[in-house]
N, C-alpha and C positions, 0 to 999 in steps of 0.2 A: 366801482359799485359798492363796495364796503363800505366808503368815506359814507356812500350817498344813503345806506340803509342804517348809519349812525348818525343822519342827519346834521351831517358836515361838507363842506364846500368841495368841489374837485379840485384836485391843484394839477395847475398847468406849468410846465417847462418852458420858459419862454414867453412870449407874446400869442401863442395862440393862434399865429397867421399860420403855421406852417401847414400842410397839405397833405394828405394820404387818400390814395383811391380805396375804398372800404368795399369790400365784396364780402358775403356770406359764407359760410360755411357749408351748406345745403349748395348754393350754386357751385363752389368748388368740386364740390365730389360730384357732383354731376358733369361739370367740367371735364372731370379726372376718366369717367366713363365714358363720354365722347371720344378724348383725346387716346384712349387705351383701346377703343374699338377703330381707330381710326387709324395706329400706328401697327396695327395687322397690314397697311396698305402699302405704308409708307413711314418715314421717319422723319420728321418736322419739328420746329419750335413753337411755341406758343407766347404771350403774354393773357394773362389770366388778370383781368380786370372790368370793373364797368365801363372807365371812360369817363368817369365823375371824379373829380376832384373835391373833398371838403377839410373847410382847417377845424385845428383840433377845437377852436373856437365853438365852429357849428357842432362838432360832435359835443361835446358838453351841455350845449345848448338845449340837444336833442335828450340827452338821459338825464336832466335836470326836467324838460318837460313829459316827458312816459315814465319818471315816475313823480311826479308834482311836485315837483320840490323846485320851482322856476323862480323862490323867493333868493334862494341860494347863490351866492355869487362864484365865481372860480375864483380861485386864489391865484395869483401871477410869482413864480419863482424864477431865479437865475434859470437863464436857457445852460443844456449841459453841453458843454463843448465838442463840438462835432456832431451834433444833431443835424439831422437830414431838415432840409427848410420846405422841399416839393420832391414828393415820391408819387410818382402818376405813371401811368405807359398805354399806350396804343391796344385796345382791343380788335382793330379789325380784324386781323387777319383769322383769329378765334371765331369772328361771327362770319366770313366770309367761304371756310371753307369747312367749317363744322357747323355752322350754323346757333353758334351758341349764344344766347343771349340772358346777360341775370337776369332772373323771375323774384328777386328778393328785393329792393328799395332799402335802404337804411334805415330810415324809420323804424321800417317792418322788420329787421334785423335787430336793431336794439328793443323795439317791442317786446320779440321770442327772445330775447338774451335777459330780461330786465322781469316776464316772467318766468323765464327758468330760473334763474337764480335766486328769486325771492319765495322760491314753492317748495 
């Protein structure tokens, strides 16, 4: 966000393919409150995610266009050694026995991140 509010390019590690499931902060803690009202019952694991997959590519993509700056290119650096390539994991069992589903979209997450930070 910094690079992008001095009107400088993002720099990426790597090629930009790699993958991260992006969840919100707002659905976490609501997360955190199902799973806390829920382990009064019982004791279980969870995986805490959407189930979407995107590379760091599309995520640039997306704060270069919320905040207009789409003329902006990423900049491509050596990948750093040991860098995770796909970090993703299975939401079911969160939405099948707590019923939890993210209410946030990434867009809509970097939206609220791109004006909080710039207020």
């Amino acid at each position: 966000m910094d690079k992008l509010n001095e009107n400088k390019p993002p720099i990426i590690f790597g090629n930009g393919k790699q993958t991260r499931d992006f969840i919100h902060v707002d659905d976490v803690a609501r997360a955190f409150y199902l799973v806390l009202k829920y382990a009064k019952k019982s004791f279980d694991v969870f995986n805490l995610a959407t189930g979407k997959s995107t590379s760091i590519n599309e995520l640039a993509r997306m704060f270069l266009m919320v905040t207009n700056k789409s003329k902006l290119k990423p900049i491509h650096k050596k990948s750093i050694p040991g860098i995770v390539v796909c970090s993703s994991t299975n939401p079911k069992k969160i939405k099948k026995n707590l019923h939890f589903n993210p209410s946030i979209n990434l867009h809509d997450g970097i939206t609220k991140f791109v004006k909080f930070s710039t207020s």
